[in-house]
Backbone as a printed PyTorch tensor [residue, N CA C, xyz], in Angstrom:
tensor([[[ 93.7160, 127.0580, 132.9390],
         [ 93.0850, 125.9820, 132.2060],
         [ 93.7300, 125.8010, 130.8240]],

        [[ 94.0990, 127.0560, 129.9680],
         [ 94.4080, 126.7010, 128.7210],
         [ 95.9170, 126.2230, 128.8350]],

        [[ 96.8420, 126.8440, 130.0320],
         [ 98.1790, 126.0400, 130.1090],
         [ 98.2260, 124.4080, 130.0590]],

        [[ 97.2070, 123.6800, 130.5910],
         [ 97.1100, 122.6750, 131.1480],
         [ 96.7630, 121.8600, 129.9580]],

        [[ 95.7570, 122.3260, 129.5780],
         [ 95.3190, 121.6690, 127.7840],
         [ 96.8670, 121.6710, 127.3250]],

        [[ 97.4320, 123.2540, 126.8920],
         [ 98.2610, 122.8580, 125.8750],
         [ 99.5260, 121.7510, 126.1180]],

        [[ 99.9680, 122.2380, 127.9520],
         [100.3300, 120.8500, 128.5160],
         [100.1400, 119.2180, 127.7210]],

        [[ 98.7600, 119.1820, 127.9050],
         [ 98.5100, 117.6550, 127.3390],
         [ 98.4920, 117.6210, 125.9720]],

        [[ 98.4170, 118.6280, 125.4360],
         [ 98.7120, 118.8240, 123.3460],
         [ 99.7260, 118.4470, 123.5390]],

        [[101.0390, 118.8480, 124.5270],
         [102.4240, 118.8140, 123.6870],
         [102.9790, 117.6910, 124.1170]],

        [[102.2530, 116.9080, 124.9730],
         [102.7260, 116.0090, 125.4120],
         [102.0350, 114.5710, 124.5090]],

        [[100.4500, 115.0370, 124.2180],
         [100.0990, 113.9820, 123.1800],
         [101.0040, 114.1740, 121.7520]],

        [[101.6020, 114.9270, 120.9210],
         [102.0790, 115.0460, 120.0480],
         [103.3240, 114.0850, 120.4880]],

        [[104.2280, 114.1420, 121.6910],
         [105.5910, 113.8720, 121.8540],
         [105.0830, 112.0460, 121.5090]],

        [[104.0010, 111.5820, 122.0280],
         [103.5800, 110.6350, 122.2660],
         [103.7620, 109.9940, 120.0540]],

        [[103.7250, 110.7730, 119.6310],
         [103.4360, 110.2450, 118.1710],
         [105.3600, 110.1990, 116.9010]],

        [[105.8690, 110.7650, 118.1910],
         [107.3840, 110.9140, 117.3230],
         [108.0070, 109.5450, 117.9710]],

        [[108.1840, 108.9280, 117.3280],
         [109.6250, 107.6160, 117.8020],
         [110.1360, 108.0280, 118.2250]],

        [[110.4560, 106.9930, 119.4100],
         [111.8990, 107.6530, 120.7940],
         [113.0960, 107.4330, 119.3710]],

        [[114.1030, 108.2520, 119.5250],
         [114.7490, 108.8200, 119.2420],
         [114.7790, 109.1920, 118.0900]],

        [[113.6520, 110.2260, 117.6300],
         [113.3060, 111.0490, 116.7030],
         [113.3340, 110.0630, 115.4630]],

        [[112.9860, 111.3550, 114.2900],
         [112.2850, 110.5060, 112.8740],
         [113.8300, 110.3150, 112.0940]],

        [[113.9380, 109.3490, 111.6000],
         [114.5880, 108.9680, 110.5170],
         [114.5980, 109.0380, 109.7630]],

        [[114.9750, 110.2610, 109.0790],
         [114.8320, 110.7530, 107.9870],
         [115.3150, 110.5650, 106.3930]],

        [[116.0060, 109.5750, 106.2780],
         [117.0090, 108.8040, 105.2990],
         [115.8280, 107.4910, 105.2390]],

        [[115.0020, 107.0960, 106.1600],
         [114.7700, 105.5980, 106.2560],
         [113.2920, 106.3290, 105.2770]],

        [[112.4150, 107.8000, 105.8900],
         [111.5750, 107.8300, 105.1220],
         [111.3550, 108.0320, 103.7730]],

        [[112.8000, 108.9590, 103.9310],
         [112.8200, 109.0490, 102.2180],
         [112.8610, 107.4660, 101.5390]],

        [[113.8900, 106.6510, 101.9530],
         [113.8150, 105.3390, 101.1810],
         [112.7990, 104.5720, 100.9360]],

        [[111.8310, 104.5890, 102.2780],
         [110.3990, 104.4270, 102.0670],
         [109.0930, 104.4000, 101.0770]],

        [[109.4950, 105.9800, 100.6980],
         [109.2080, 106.4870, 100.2910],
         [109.1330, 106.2630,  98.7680]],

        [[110.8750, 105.8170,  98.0110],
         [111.2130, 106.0130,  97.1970],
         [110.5850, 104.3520,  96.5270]],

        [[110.7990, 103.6280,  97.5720],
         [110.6020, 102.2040,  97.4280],
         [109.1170, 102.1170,  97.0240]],

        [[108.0830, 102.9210,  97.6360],
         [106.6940, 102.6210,  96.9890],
         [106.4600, 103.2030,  95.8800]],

        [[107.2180, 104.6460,  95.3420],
         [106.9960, 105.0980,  94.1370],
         [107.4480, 104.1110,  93.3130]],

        [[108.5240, 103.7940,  93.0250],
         [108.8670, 102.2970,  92.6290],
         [107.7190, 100.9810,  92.5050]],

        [[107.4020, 100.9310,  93.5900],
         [106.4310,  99.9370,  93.7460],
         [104.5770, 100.4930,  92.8270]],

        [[104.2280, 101.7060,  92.7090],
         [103.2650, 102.4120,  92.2920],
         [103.8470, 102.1430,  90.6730]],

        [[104.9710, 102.6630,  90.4330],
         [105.4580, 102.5260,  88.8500],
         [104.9560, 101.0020,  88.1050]],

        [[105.7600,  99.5220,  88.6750],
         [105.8880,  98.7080,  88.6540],
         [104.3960,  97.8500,  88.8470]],

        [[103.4350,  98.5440,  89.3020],
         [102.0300,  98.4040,  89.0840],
         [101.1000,  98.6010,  88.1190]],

        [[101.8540, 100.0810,  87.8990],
         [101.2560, 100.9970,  86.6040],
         [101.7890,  99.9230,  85.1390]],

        [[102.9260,  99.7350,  85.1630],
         [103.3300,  99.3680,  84.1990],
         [102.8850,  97.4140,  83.4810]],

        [[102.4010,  96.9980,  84.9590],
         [101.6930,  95.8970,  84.3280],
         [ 99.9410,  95.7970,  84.0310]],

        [[ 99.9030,  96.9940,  84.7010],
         [ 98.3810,  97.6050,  84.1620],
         [ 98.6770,  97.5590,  82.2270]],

        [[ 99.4100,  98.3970,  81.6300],
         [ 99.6210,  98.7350,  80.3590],
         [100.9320,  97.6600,  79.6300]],

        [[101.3720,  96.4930,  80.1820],
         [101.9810,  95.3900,  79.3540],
         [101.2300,  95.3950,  77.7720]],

        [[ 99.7300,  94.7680,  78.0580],
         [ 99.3050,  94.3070,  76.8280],
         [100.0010,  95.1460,  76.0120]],

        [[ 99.6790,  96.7750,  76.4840],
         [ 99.7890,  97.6310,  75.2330],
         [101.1110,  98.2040,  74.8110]],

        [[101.8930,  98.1200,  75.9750],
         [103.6160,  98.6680,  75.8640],
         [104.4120,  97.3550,  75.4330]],

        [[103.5060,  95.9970,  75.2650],
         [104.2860,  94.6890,  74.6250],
         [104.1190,  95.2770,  73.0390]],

        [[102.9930,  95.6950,  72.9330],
         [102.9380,  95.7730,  71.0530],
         [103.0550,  97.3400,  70.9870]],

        [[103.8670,  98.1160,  71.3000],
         [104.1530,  99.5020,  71.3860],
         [102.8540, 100.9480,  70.8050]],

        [[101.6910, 100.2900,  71.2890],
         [101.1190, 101.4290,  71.6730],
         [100.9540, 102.4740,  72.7940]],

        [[101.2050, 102.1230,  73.2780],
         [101.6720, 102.9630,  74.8420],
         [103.1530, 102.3140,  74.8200]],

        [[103.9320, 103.9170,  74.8170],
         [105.4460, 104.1600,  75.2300],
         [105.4980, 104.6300,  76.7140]],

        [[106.5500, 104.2020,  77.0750],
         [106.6620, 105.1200,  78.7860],
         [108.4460, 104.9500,  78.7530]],

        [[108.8520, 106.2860,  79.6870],
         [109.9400, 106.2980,  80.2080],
         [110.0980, 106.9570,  82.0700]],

        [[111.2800, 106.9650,  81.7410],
         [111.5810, 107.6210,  83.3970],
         [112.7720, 108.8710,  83.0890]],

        [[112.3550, 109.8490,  83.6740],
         [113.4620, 110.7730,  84.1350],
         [113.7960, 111.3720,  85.7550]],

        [[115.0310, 111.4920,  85.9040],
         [114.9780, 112.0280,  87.4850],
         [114.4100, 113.3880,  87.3270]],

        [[114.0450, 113.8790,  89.0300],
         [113.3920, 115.3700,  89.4220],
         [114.0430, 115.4230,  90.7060]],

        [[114.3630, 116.5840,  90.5720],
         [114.6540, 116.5090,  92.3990],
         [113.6800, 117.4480,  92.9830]],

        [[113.5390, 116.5960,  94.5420],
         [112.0510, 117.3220,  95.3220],
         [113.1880, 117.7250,  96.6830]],

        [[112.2420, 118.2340,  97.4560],
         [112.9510, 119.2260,  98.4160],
         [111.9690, 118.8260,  99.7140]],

        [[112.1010, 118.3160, 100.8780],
         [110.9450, 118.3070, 101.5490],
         [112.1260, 119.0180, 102.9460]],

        [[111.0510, 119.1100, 103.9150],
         [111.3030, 119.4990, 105.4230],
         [111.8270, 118.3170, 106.2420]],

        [[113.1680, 118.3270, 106.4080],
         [113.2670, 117.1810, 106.9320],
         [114.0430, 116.2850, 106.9890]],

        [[113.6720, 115.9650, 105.3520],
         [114.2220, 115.2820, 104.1450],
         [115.0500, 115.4000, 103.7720]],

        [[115.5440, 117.0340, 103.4690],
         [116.0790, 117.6190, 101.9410],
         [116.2370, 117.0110, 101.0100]],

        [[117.1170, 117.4540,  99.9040],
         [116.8570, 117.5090,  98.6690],
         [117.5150, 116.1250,  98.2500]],

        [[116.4350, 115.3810,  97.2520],
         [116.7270, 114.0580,  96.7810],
         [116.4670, 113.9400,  96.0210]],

        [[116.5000, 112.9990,  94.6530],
         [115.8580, 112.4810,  93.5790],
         [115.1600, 111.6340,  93.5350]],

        [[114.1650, 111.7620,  92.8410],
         [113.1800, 110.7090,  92.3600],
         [112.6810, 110.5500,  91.2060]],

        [[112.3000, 109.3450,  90.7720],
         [111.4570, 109.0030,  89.3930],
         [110.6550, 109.8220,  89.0460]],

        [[110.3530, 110.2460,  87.7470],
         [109.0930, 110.7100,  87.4020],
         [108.8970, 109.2120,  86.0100]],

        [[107.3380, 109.7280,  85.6110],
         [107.1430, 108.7420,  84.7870],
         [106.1470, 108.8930,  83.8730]],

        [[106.9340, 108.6850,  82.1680],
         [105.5780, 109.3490,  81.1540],
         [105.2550, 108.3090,  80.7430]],

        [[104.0640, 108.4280,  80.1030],
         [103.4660, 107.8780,  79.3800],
         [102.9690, 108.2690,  78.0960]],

        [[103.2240, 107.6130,  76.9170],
         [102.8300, 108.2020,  75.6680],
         [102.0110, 107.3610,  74.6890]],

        [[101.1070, 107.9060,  74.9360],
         [ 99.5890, 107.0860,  74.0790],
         [ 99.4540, 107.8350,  72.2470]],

        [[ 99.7070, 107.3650,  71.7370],
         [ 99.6840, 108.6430,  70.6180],
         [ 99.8760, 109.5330,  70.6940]],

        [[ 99.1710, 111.0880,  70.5940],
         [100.0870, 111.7440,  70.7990],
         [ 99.7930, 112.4980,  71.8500]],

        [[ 99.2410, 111.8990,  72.8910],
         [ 98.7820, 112.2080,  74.6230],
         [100.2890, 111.7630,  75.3570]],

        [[100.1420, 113.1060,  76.0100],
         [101.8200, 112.6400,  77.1630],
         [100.6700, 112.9830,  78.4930]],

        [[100.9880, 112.3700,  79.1330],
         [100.8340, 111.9450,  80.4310],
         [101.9440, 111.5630,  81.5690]],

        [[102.5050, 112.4700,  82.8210],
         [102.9560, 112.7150,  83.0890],
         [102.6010, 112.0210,  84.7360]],

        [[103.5610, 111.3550,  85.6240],
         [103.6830, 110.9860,  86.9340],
         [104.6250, 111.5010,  87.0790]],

        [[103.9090, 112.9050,  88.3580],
         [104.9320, 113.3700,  88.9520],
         [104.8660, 113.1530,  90.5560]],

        [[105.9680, 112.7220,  91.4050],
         [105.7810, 112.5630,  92.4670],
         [106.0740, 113.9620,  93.0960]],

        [[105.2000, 113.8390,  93.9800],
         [105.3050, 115.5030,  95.2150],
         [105.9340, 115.5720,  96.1110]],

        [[105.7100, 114.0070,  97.0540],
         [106.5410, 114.0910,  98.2340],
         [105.8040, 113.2500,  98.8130]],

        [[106.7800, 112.8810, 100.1120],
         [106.1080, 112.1720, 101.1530],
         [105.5110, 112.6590, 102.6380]],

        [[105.6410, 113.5720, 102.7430],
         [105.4690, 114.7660, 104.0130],
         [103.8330, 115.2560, 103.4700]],

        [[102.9920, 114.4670, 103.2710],
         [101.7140, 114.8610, 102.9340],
         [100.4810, 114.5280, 104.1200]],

        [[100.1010, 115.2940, 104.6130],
         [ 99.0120, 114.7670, 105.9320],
         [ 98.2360, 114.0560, 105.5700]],

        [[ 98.1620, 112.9110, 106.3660],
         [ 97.1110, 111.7010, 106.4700],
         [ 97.7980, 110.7120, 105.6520]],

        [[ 99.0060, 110.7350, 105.0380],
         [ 99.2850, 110.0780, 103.7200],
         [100.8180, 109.7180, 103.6520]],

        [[101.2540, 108.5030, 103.1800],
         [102.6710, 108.3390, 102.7250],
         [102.7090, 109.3100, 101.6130]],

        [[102.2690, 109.8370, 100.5820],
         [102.8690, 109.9540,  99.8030],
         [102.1680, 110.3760,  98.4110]],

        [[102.1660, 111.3920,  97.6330],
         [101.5200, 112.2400,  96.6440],
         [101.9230, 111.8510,  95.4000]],

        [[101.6710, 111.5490,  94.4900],
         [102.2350, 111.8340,  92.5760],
         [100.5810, 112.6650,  91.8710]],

        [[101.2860, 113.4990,  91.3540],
         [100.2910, 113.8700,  90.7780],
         [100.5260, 113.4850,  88.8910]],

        [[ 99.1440, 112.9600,  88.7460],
         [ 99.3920, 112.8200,  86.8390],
         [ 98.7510, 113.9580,  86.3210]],

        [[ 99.8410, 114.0370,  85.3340],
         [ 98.7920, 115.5690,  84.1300],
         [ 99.2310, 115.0690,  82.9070]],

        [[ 97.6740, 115.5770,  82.1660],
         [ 97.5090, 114.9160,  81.2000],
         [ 97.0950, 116.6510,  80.5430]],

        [[ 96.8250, 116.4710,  79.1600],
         [ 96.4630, 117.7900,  78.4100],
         [ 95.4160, 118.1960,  78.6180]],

        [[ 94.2020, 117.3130,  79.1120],
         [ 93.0470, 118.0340,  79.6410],
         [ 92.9420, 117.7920,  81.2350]],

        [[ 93.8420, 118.0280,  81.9200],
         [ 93.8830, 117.6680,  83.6160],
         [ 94.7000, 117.0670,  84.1390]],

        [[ 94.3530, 117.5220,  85.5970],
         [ 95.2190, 116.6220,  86.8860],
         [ 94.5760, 116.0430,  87.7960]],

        [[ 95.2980, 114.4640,  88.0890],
         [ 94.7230, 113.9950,  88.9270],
         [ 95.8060, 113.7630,  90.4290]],

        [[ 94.7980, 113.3160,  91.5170],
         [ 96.1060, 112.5780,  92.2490],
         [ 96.4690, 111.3920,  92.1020]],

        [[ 97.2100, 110.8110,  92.7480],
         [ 97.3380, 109.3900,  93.2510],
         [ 97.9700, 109.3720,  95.0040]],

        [[ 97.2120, 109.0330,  95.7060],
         [ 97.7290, 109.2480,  97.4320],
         [ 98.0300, 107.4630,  97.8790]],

        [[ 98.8840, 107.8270,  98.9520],
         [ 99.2800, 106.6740,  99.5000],
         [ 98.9050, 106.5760, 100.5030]],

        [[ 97.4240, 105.7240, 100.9870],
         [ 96.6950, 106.4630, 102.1880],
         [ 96.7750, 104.8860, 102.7640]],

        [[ 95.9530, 104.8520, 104.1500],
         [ 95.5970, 103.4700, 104.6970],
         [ 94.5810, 102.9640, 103.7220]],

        [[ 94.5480, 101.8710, 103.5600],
         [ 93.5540, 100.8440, 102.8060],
         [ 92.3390, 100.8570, 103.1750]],

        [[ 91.9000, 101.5170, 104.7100],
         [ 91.0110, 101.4570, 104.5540],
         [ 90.4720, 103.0650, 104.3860]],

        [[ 91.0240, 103.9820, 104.0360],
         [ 90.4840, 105.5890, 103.9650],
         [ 89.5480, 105.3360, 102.6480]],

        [[ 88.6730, 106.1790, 102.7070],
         [ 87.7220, 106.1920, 101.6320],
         [ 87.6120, 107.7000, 101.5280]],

        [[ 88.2540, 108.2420, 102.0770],
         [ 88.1940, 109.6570, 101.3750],
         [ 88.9440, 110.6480, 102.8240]],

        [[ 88.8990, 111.6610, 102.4840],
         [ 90.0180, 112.7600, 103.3010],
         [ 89.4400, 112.6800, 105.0030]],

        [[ 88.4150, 112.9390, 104.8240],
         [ 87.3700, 112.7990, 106.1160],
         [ 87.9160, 111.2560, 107.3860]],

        [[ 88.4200, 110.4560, 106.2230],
         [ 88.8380, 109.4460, 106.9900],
         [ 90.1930, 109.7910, 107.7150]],

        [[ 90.7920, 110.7740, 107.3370],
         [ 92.1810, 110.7750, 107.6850],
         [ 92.4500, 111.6450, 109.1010]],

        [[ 91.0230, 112.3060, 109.0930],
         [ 91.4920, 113.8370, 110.1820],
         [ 90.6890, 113.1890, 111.1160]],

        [[ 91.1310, 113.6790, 112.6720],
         [ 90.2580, 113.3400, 113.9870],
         [ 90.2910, 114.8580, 113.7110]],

        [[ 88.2390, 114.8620, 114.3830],
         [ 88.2170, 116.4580, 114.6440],
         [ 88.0750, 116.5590, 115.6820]],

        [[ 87.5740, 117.7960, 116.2800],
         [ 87.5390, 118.4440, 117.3410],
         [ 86.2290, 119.2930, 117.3800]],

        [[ 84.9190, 118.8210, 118.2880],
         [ 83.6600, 119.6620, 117.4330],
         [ 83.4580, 120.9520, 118.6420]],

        [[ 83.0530, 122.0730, 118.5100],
         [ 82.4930, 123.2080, 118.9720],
         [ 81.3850, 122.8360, 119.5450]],

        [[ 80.9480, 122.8650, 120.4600],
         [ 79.1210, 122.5900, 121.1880],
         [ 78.7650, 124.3260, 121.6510]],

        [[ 78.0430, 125.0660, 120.9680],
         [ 77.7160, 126.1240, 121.8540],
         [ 79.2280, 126.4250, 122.5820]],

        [[ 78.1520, 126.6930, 124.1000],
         [ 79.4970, 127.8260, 124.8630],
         [ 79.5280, 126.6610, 125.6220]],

        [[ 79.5570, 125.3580, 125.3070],
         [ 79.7700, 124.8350, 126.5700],
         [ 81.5840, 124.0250, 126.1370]],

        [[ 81.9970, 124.4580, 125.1210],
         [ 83.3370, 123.9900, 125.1710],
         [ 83.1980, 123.1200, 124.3650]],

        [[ 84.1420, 122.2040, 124.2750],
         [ 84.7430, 121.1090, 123.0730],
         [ 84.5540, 119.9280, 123.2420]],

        [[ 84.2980, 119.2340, 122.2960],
         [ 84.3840, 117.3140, 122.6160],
         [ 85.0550, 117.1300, 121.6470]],

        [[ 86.1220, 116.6420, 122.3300],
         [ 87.5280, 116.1210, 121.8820],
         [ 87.0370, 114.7950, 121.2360]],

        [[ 87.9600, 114.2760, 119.9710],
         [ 87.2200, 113.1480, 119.7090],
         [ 87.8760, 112.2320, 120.1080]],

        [[ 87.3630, 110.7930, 120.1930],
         [ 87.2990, 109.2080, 120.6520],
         [ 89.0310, 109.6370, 120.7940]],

        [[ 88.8980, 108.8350, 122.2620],
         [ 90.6910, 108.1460, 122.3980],
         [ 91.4770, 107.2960, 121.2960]],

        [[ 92.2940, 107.4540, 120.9050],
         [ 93.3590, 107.5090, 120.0220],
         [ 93.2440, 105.3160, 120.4420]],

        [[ 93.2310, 104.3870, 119.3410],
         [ 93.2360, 103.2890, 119.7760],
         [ 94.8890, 103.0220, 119.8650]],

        [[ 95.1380, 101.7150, 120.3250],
         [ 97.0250, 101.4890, 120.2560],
         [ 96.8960, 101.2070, 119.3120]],

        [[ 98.1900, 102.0630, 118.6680],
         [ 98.6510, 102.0720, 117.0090],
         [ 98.9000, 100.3400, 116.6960]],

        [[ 98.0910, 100.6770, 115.4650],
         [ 97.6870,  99.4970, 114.8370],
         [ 98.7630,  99.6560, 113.6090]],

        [[ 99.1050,  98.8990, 112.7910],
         [ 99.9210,  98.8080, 111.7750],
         [ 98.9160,  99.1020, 110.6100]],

        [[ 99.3870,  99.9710, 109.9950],
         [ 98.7290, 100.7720, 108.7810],
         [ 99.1090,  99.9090, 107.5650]],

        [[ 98.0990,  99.4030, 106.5430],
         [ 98.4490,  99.1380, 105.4340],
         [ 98.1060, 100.0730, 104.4090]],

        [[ 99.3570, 100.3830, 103.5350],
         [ 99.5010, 101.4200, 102.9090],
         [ 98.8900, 100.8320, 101.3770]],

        [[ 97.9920, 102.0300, 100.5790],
         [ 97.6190, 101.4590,  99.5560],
         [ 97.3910, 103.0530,  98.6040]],

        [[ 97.9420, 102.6430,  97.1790],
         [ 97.6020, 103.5860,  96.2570],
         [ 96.1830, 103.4070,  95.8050]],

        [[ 95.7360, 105.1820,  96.2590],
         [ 94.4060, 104.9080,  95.9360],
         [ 94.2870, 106.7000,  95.4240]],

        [[ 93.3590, 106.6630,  93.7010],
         [ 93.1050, 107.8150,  93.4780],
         [ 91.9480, 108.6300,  93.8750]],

        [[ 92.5190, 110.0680,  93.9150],
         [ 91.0590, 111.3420,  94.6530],
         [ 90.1490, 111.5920,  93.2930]],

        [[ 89.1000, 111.2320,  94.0610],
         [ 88.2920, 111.4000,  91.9990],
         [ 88.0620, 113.3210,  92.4990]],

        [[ 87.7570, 113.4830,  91.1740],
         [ 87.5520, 115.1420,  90.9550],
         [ 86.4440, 115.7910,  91.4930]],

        [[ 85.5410, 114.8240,  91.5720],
         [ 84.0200, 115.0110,  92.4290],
         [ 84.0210, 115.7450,  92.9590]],

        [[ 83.0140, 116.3040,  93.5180],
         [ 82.6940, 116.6930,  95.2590],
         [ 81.2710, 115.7820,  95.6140]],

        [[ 81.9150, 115.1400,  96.8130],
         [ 82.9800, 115.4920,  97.8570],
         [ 83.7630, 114.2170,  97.4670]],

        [[ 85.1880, 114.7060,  97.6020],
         [ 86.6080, 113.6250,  96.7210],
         [ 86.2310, 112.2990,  97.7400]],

        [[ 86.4590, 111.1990,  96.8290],
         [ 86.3990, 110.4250,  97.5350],
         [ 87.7230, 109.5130,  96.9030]],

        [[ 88.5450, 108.5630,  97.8360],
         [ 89.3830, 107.5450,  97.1020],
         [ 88.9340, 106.3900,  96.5440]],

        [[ 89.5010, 106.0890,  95.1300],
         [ 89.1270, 105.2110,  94.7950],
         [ 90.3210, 104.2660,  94.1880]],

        [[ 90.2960, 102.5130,  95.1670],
         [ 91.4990, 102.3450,  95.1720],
         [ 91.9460, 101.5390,  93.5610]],

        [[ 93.0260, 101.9950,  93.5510],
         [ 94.1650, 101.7470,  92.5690],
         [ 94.0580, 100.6150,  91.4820]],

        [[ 93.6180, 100.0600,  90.5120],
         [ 93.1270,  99.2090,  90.1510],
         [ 93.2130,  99.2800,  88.0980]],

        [[ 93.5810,  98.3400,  88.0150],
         [ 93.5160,  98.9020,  86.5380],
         [ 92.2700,  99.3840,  85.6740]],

        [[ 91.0520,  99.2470,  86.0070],
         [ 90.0530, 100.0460,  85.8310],
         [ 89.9090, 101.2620,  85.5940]],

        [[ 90.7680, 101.4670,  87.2330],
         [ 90.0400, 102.8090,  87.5400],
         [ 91.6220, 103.8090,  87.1530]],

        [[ 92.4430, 103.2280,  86.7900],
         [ 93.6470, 103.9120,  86.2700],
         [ 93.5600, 104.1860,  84.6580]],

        [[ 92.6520, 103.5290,  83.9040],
         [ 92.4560, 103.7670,  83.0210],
         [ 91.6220, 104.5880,  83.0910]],

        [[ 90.8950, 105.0870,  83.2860],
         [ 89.7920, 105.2410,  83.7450],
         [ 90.0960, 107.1000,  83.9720]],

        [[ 91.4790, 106.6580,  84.7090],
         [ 92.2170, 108.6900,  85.0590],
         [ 92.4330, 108.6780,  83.5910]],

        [[ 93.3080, 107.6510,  83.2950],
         [ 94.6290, 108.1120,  81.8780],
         [ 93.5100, 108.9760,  81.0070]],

        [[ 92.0710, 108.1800,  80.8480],
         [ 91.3670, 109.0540,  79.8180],
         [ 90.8760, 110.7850,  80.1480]],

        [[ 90.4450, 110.3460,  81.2760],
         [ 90.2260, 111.7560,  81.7510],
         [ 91.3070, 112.5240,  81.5270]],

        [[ 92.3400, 112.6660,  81.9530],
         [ 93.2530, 113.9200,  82.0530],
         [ 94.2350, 113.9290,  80.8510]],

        [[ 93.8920, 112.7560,  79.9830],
         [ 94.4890, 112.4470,  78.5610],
         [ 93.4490, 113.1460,  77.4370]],

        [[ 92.4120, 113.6670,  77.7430],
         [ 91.4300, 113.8040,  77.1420],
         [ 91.0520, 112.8330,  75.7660]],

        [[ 90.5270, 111.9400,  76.7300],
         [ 89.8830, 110.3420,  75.8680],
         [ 88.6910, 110.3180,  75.4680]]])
């Protein structure tokens, strides 16, 4: 019995890799293209204030290392509010449930920023489980629907419990900068 399960595990997994394997150059670019695109968001969030130079920002490269991937460069991105530095650092794109990680740190904290589906509202949305019943075995959850096209959206993990996303918005980005800027 358990050959037969893992049978259909390895065969549902094969079911989730593109015929002829992942492209690994295309995800990194992917990848690189929405951090880009996350920057270029951020930065018209804070125009008003980087037009009359109260908020400074720059860019420096980092190189990240993923499985897969290897080793590439990417943006990082500060921000300087007086004399608060605030820091976008990207993690990677090899993150479960998710395109894609930056974490900001500020002098009193860290937050995330995830690149999840638009419609996740928090981590819970991302995992199919698998529940335990007693001894009577497992209920596998709901059949997998035909892959639907994912719209990808920056959305931050508040610090709470239990984390929930909250999407990307100049509000609620101000909203981090103070927190982990200690505002």
């Amino acid at each position: 019995m358990r050959t037969e399960e893992f049978a259909k595990f390895v065969q549902s997994q094969q079911e989730l890799v593109p015929k002829g394997g992942i492209d690994w150059s295309e995800t990194r670019e992917q990848w690189l293209l929405a951090l880009d695109s996350l920057y270029r968001q951020i930065l018209e969030f804070l125009r008003e204030y980087t037009s009359t130079g109260s908020i400074k920002y720059g860019f420096s490269e980092i190189e990240l290392s993923e499985q897969g991937i290897g080793r590439y460069t990417a943006r990082r991105m500060e921000i300087i509010i007086g004399r608060q530095r605030v820091l976008l650092n990207p993690v990677g794109t090899l993150i479960i449930g998710s395109r894609g990680r930056v974490d900001a740190e500020g002098s009193a904290g860290r937050a995330q920023i995830l690149l999840v589906d638009e419609r996740a509202h928090s981590a819970s949305d991302l995992i199919k489980v698998t529940v335990t019943v007693g001894n009577k075995g497992t209920v596998p959850p709901p059949p997998a629907t035909p892959r639907e096209s994912i719209k990808w959206r920056w959305k931050i993990v508040t610090t709470s419990v239990p984390r929930k996303f909250v999407d990307l918005d100049k509000e609620s980005f101000f909203a981090l900068l103070m927190e982990i800027a200690n505002g």
